[in-house]
Every structure is written in structure tokens, then in C-alpha cells.
Residue frames as a rotation matrix with the C-alpha (Angstrom) as fourth column:
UNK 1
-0.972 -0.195 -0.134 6.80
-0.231 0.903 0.363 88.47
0.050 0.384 -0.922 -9.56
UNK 2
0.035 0.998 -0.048 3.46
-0.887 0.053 0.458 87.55
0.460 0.027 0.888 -10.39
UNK 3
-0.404 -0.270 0.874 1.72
-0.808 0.553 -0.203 84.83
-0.428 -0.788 -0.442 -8.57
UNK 4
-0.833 0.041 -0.552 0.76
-0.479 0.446 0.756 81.37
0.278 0.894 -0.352 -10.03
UNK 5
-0.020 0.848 0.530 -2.56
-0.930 -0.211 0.302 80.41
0.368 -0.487 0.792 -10.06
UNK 6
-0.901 0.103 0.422 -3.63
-0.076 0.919 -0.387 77.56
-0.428 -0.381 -0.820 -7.81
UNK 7
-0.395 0.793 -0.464 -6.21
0.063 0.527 0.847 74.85
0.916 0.306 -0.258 -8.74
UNK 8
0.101 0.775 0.624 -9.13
-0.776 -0.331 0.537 75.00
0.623 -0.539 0.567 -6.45
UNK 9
0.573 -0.141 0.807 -8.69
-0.775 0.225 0.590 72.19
-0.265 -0.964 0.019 -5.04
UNK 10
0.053 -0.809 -0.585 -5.60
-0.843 0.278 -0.461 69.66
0.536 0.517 -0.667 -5.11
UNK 11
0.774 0.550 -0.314 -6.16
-0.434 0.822 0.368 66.00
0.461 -0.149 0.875 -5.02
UNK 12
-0.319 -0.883 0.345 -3.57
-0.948 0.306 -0.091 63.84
-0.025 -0.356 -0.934 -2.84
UNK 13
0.436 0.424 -0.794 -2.96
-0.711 0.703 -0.015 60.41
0.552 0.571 0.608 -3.79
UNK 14
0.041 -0.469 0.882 -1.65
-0.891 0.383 0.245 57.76
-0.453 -0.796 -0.402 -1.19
UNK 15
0.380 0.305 -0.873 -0.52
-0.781 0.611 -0.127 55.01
0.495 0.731 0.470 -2.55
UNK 16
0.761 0.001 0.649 -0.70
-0.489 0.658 0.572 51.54
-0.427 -0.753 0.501 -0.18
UNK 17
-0.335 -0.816 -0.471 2.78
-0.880 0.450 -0.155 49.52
0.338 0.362 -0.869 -0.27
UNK 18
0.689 0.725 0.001 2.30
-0.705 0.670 0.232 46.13
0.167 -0.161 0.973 -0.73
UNK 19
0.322 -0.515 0.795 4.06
-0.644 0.496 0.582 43.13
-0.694 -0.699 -0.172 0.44
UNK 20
0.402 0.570 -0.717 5.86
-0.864 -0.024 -0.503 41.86
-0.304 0.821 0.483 -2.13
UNK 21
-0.707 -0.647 -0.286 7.74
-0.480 0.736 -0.478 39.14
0.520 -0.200 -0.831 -1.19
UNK 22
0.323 0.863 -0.388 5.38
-0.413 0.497 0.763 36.27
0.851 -0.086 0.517 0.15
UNK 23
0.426 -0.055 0.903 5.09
-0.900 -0.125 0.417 35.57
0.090 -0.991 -0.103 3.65
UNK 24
0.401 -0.320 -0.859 7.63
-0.004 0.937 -0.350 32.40
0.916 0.144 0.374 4.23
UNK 25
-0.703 -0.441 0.559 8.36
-0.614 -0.020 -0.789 32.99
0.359 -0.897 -0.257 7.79
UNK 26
-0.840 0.132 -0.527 6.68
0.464 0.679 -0.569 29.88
0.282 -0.722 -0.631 10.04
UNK 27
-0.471 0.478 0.741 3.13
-0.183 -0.875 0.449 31.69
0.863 0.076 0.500 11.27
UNK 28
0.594 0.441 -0.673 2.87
0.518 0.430 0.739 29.13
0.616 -0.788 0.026 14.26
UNK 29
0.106 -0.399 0.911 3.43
-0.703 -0.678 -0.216 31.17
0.704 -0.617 -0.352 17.72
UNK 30
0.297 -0.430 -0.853 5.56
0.436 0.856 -0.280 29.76
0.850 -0.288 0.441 20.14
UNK 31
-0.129 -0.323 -0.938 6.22
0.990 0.009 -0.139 30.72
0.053 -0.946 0.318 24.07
UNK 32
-0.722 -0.246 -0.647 6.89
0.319 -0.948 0.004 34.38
-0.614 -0.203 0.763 24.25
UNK 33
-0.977 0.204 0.065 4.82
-0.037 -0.457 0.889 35.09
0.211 0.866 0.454 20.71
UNK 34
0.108 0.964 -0.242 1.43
0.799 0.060 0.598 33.58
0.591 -0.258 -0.764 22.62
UNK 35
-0.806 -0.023 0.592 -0.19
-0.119 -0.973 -0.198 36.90
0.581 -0.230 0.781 23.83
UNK 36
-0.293 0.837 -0.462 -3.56
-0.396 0.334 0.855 35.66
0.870 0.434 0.234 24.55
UNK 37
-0.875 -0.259 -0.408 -4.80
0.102 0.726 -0.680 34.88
0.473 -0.637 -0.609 27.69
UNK 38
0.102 -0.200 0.975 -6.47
-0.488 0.843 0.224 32.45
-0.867 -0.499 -0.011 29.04
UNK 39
-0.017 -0.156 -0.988 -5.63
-0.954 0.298 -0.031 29.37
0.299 0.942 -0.153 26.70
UNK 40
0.899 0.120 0.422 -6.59
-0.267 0.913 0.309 25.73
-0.348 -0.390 0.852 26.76
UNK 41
-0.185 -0.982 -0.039 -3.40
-0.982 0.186 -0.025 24.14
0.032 0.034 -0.999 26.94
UNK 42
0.886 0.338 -0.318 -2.85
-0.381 0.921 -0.080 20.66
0.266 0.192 0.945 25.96
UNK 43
0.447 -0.843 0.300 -0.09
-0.696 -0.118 0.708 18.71
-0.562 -0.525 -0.639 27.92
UNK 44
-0.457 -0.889 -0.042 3.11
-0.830 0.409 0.380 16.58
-0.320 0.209 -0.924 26.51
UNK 45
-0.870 -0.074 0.488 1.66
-0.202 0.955 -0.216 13.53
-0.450 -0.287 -0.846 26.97
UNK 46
-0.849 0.477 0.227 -2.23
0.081 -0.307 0.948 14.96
0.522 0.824 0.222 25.33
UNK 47
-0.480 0.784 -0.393 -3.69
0.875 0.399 -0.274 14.89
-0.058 -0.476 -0.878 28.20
UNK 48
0.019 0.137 0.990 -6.19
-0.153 -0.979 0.138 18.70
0.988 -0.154 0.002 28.85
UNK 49
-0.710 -0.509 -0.487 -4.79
0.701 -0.445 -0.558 20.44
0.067 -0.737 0.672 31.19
UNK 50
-0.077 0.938 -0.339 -7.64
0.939 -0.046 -0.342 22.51
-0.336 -0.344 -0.877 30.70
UNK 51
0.460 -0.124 0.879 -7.91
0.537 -0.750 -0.386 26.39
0.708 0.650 -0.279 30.54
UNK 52
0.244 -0.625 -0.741 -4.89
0.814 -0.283 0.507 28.71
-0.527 -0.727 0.440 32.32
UNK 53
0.856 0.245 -0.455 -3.82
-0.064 -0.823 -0.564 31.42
-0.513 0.512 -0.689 31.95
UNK 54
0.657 -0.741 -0.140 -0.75
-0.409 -0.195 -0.891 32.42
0.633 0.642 -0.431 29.37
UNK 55
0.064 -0.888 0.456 2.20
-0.852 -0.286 -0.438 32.37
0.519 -0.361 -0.775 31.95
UNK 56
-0.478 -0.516 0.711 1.25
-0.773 0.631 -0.062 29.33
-0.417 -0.579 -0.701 33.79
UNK 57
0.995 0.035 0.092 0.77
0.033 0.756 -0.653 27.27
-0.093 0.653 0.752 30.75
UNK 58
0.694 -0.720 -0.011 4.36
-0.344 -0.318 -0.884 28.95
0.633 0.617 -0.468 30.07
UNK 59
0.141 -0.514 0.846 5.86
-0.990 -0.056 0.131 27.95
-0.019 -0.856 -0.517 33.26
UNK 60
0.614 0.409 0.676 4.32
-0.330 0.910 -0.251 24.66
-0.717 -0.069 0.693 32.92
UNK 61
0.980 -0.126 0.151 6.15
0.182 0.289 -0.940 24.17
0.075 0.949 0.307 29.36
UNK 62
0.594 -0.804 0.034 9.24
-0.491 -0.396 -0.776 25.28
0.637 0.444 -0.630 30.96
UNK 63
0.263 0.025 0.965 9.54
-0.912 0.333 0.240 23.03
-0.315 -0.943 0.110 33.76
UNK 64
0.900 -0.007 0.436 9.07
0.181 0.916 -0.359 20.04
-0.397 0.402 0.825 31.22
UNK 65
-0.334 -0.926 0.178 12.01
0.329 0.063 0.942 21.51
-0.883 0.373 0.283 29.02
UNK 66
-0.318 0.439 0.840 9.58
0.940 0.034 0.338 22.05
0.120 0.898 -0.424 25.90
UNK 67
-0.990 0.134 0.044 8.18
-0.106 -0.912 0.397 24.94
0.093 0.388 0.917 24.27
UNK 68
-0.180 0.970 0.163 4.07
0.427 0.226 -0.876 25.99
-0.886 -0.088 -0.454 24.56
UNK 69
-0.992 -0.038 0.124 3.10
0.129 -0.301 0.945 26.06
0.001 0.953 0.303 20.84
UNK 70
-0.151 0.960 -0.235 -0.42
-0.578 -0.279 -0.767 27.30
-0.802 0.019 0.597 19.61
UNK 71
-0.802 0.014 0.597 -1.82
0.436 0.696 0.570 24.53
-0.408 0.718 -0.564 17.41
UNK 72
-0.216 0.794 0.568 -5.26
0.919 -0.031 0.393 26.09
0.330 0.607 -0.723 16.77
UNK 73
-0.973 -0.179 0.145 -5.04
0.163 -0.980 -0.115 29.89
0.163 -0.088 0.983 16.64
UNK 74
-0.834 0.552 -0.024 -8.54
-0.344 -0.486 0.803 30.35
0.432 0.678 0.595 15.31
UNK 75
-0.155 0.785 -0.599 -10.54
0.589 0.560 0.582 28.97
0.793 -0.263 -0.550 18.57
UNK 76
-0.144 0.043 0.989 -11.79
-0.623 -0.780 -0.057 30.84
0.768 -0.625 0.140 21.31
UNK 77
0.588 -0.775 -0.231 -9.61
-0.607 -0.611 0.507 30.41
-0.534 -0.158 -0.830 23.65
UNK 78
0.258 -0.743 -0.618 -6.79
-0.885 0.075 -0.459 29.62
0.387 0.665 -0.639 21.39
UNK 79
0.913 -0.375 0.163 -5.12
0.196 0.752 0.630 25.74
-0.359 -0.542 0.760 21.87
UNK 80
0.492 -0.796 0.352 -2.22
-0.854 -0.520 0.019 25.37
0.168 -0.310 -0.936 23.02
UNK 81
0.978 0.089 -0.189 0.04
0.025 0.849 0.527 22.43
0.208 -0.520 0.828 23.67
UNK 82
0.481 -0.877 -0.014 3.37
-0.609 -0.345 0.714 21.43
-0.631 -0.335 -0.700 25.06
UNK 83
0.941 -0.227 0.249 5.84
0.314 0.859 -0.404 19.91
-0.123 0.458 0.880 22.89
UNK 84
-0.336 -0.845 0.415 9.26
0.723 0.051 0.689 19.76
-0.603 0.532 0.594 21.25
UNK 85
0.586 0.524 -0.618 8.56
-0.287 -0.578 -0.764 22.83
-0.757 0.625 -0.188 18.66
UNK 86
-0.172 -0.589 -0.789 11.58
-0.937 -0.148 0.315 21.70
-0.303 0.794 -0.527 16.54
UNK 87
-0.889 0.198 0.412 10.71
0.253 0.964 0.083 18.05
-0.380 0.178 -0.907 16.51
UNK 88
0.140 0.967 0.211 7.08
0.169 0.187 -0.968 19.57
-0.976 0.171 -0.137 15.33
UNK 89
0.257 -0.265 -0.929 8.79
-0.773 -0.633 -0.033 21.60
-0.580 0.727 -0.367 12.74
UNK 90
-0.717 -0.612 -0.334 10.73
-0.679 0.504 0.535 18.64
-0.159 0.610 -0.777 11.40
UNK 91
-0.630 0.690 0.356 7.63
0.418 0.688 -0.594 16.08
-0.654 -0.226 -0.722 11.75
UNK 92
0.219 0.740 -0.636 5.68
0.005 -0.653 -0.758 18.81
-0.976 0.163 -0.146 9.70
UNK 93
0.219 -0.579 -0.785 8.22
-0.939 -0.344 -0.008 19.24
-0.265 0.739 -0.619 6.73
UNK 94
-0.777 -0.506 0.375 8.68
-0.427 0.861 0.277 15.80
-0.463 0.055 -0.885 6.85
UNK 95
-0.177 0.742 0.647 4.97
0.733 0.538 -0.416 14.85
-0.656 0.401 -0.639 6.32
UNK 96
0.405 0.378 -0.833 4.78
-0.371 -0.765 -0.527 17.87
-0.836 0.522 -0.169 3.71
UNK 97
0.007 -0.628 -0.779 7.60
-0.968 -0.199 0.152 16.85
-0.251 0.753 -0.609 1.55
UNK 98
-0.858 -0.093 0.505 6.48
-0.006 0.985 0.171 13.00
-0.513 0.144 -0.846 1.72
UNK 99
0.348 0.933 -0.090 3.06
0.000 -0.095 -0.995 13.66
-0.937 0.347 -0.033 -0.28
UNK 100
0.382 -0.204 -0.901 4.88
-0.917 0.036 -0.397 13.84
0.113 0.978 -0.173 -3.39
UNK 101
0.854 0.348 0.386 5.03
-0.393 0.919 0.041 10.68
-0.341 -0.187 0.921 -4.68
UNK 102
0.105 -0.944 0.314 8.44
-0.391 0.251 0.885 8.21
-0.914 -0.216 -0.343 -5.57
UNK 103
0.660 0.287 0.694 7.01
0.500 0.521 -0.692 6.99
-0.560 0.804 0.200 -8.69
UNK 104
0.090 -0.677 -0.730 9.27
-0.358 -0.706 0.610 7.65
-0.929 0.207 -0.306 -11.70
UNK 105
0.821 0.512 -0.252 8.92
-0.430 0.264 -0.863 7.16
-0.376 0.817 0.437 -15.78
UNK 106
-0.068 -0.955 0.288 11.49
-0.197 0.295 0.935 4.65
-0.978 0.007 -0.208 -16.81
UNK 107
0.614 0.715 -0.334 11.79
-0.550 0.084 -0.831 3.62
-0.566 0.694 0.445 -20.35
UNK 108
-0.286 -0.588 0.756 12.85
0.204 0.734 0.648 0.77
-0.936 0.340 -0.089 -22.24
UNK 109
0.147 0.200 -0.969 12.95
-0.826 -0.514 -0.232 1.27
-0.544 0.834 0.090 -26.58
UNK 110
-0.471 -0.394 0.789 12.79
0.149 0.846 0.511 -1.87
-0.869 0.359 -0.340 -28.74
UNK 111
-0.014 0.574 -0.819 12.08
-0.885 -0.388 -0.257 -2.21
-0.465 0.721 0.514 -32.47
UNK 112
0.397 0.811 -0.430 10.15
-0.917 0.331 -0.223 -4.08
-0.039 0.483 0.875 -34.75
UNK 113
0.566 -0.406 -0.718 13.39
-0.416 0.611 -0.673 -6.51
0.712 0.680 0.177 -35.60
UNK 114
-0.026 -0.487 0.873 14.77
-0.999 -0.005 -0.032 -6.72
0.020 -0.874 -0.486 -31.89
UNK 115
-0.412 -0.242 -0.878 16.00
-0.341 0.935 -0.097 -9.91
0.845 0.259 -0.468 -31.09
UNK 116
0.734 0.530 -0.425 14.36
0.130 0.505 0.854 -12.34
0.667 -0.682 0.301 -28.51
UNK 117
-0.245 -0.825 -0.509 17.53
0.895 0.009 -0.446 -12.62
0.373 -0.565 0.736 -26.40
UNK 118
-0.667 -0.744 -0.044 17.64
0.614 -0.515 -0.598 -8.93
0.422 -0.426 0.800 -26.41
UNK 119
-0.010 0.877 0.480 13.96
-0.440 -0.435 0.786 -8.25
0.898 -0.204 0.390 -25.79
UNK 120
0.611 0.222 -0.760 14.20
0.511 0.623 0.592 -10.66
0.605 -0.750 0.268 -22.63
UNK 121
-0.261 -0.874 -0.410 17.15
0.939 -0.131 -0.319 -8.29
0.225 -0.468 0.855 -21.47
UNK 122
-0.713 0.336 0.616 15.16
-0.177 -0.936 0.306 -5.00
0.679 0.109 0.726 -21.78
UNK 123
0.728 0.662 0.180 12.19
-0.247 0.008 0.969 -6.57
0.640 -0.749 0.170 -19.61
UNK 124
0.341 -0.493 -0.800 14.18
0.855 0.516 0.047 -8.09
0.390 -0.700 0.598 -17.22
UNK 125
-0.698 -0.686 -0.206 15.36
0.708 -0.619 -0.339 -4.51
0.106 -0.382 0.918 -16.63
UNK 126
-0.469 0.869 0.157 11.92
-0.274 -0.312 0.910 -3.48
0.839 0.384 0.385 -17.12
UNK 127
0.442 0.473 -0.762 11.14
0.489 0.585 0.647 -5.81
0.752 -0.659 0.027 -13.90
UNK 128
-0.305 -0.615 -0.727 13.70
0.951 -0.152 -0.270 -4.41
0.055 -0.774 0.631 -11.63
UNK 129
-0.851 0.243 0.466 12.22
-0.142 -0.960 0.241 -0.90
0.506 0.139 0.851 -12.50
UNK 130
0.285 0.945 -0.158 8.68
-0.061 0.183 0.981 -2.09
0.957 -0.270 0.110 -11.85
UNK 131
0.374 0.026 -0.927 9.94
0.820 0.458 0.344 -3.80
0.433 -0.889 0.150 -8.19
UNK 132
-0.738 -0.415 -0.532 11.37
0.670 -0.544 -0.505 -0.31
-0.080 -0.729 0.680 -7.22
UNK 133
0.219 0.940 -0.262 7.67
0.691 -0.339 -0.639 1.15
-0.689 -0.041 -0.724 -7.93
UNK 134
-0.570 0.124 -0.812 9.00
-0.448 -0.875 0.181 3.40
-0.689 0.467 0.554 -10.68
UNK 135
0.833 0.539 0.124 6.16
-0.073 0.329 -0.941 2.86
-0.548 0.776 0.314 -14.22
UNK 136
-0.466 -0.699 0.542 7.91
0.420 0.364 0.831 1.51
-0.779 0.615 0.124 -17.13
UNK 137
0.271 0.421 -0.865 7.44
-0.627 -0.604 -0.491 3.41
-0.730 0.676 0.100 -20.64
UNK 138
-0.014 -0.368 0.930 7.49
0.601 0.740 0.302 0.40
-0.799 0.563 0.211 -23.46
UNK 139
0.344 0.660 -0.668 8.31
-0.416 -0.531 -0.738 1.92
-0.842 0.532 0.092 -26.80
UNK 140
0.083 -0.426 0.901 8.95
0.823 0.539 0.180 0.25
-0.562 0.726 0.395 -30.10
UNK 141
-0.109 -0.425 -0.899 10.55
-0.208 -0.874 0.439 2.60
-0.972 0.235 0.007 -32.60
UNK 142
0.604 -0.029 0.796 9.78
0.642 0.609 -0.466 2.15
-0.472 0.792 0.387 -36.19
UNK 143
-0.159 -0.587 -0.793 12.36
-0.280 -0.744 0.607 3.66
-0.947 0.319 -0.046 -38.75
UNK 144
-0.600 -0.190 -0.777 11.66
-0.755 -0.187 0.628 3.86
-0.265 0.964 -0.032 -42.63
UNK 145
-0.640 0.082 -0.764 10.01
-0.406 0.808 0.427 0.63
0.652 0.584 -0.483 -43.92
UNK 146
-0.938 0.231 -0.259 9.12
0.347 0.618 -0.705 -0.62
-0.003 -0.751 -0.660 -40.83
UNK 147
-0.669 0.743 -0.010 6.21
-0.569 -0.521 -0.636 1.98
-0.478 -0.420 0.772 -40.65
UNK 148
-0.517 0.455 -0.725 4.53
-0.633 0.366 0.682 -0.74
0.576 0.812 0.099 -43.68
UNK 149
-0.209 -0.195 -0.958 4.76
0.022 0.979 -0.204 -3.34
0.978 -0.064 -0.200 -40.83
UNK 150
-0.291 0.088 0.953 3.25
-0.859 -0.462 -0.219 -2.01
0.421 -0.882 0.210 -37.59
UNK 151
0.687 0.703 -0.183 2.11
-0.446 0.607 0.658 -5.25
0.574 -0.370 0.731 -36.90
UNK 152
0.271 -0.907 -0.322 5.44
0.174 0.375 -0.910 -6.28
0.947 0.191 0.260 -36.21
UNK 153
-0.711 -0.319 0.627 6.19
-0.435 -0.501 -0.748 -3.87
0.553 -0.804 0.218 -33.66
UNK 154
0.177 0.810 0.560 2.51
-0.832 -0.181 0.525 -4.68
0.526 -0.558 0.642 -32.16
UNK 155
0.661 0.117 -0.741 3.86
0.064 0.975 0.212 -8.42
0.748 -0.188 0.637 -31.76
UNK 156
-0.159 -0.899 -0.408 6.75
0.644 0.219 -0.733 -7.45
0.749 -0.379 0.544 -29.89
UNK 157
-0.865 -0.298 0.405 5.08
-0.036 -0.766 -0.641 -5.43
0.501 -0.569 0.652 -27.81
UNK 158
0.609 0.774 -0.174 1.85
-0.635 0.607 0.477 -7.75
0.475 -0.180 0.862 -27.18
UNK 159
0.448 -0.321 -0.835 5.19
0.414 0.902 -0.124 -10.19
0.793 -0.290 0.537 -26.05
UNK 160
-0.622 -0.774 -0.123 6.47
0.273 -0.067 -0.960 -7.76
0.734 -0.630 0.253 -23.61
UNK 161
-0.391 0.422 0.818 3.50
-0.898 -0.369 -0.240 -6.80
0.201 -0.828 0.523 -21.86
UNK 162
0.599 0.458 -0.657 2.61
-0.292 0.889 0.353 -10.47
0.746 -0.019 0.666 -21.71
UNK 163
-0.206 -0.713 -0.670 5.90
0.488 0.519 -0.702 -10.93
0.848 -0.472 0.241 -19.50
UNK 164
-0.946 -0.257 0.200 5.48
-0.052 -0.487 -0.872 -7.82
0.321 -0.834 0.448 -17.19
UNK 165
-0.039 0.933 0.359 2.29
-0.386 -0.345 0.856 -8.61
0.922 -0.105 0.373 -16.76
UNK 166
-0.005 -0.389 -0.921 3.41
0.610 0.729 -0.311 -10.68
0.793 -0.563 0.233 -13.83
UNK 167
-0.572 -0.742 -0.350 5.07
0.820 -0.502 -0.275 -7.48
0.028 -0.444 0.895 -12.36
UNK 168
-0.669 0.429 -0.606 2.71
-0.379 -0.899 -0.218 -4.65
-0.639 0.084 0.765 -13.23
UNK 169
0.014 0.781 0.625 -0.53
0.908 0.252 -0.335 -3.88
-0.419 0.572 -0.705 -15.01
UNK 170
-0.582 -0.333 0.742 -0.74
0.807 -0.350 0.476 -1.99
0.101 0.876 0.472 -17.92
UNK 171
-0.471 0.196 -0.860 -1.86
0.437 -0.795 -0.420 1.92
-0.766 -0.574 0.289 -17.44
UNK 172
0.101 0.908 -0.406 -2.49
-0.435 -0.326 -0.839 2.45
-0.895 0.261 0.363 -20.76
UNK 173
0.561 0.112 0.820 -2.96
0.394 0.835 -0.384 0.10
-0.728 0.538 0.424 -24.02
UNK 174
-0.551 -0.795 0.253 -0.38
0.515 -0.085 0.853 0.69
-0.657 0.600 0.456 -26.83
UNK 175
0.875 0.458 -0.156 -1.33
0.215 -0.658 -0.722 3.63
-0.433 0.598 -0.674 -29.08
UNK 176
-0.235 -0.883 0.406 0.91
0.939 -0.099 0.328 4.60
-0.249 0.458 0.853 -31.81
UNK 177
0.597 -0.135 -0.791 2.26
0.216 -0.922 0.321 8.04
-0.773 -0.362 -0.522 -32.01
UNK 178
0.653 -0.398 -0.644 3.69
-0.757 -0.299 -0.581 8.61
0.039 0.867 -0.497 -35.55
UNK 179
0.468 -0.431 -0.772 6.69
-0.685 0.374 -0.625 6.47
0.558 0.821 -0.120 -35.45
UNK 180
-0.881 -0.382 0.279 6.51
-0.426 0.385 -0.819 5.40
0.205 -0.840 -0.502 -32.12
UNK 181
0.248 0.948 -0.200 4.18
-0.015 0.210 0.978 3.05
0.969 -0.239 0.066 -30.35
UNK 182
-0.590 -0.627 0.508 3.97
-0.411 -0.309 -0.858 3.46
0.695 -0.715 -0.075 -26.72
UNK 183
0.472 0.587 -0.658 2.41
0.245 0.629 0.737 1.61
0.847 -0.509 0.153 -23.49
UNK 184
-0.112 -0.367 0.923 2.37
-0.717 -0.613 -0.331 2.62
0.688 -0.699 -0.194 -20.28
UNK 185
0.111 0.134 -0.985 3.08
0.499 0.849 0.172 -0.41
0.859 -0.510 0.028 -17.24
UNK 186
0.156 -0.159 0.975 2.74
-0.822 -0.568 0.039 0.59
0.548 -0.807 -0.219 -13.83
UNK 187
-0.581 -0.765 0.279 3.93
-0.669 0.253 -0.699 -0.94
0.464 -0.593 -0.658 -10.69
UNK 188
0.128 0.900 -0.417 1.24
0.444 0.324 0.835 -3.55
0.887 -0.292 -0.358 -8.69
């Protein structure tokens, strides 16, 4: 059997696995996970406790009943305080998920020929929107004809932001959009 030639010389490629799922585990260390030692430790109450070492910061944090969390990895030595970790956890998630805001686009739709009666009944529901902080979206629809007659619509829609002005101030000034004019009221 003959032999096959080899290549002089025979490159090996290594190819680095990456992490492809994104890191959603918690990254704050808690009791057992704090290696480090010494660590300024901050007590329950906020007072410093100063710097100690690892185990009797831990001891300390178990005496109280609480956990010794690391609030600021990235100092030298590392802080440290005692607390409730699940009450931080929930106190955390709580102020994360309150940053988004309650505001919400309601909308009311009147055209050109709406009746008074029933234009007072659209704001009036227009108000109760405003007093729960959501913006209010005014639009008058025009449909065939009407488009001759945009003043129209403007009048009826020069008579509702006259009412809500009371209630809210206008975000942005009626602009017509093909067959729609629109106005945006926010909440005071």
C-alpha cells in the first residue's frame, strides 16, 4: 500500500464557544458567594461597621437573621452590607419596572357634522381619560365632501380643545393627515 503524502505542516483550528444565551442570572453575591477578604461591611441599620474580615462580617449577618450582600463589587475592599437580600431583590425590580411610565393614548373620533350634545359626551369622556393621566388623541374624520370643508372640522375641534383645556394642555396643534385631523392633549 503506498503511503499518502502529508502536507508539511497541518494547521489546527480551535474554535472559542461562545455564550449564547445572555447572562440573566442575578450577578449580585450574597453570603457564601463573597470570597474576598477583608470587606467593608455596612450594617442593617447603615451604620460602618468598618473593615472585617469575610466570616465575621458573615457571622455578624447571621446573628441579625439577614444575608451579607456585596453592593459595590468594583471597590477595593469590596462593600458589603447587611440586609434582607429578597426584600433588596423585590425593592430593585420594583424600582426597575416603575420607570416605565402609566401614560396611555386614548382616543376620541368626531366629525365635521357631530352634534353638540354628542361632542360634549366625547369630551366629557375625554376628561375622565385626562384625570387618570392617560393623553387624549382628538380626531375629526372627514369622509367624501367633507374634505371641501376642513374648516368645519377645524371648528369642532378649536371647540374641543377649548373645553379640555381646563384639564390638559395641548401637546401638539391640529395638523391634518389626509382625511384625518389630529391633536394631541396631554394630562396637566
Amino acid at each position: 500500500m503506498p503511503e499518502r503524502p502529508r502536507p508539511e505542516k497541518i494547521a489546527l483550528v480551535a474554535l472559542a464557544r461562545r455564550n449564547v444565551q445572555p447572562e440573566t442570572r442575578d450577578a449580585t453575591r450574597i453570603n457564601q458567594q463573597i470570597r474576598i477578604t477583608p470587606i467593608r461591611v455596612v450594617s442593617e441599620t447603615g451604620e460602618q461597621l468598618g473593615i472585617i474580615p469575610t466570616e465575621q462580617a458573615l457571622e455578624r449577618a447571621r446573628d441579625a437573621g439577614l444575608d451579607l450582600v456585596e453592593v459595590a463589587p468594583g471597590e477595593r475592599p469590596p462593600v458589603c452590607r447587611i440586609m434582607d437580600y429578597g426584600k433588596f431583590k423585590y425593592d430593585k425590580n420594583k424600582k426597575k419596572n416603575s420607570g416605565s411610565s402609566h401614560t396611555k393614548t386614548k382616543e376620541i373620533r368626531l366629525r365635521p357634522k357631530t352634534g353638540d350634545e354628542d361632542i360634549r359626551t366625547k369630551v366629557r369622556q375625554a376628561e375622565k381619560f385626562l384625570e387618570h393621566k392617560d393623553k387624549v388623541q382628538v380626531s375629526v374624520l372627514f369622509r367624501g365632501r367633507e374634505m371641501a370643508h376642513i374648516e368645519e372640522g377645524r371648528k369642532v375641534m378649536e371647540q374641543v380643545i377649548e373645553i379640555l383645556s381646563e384639564h390638559g394642555k395641548v401637546e401638539t396643534k391640529p395638523q391634518q393627515h389626509g382625511r384625518r385631523m389630529i391633536c394631541m392633549i396631554a394630562p396637566k
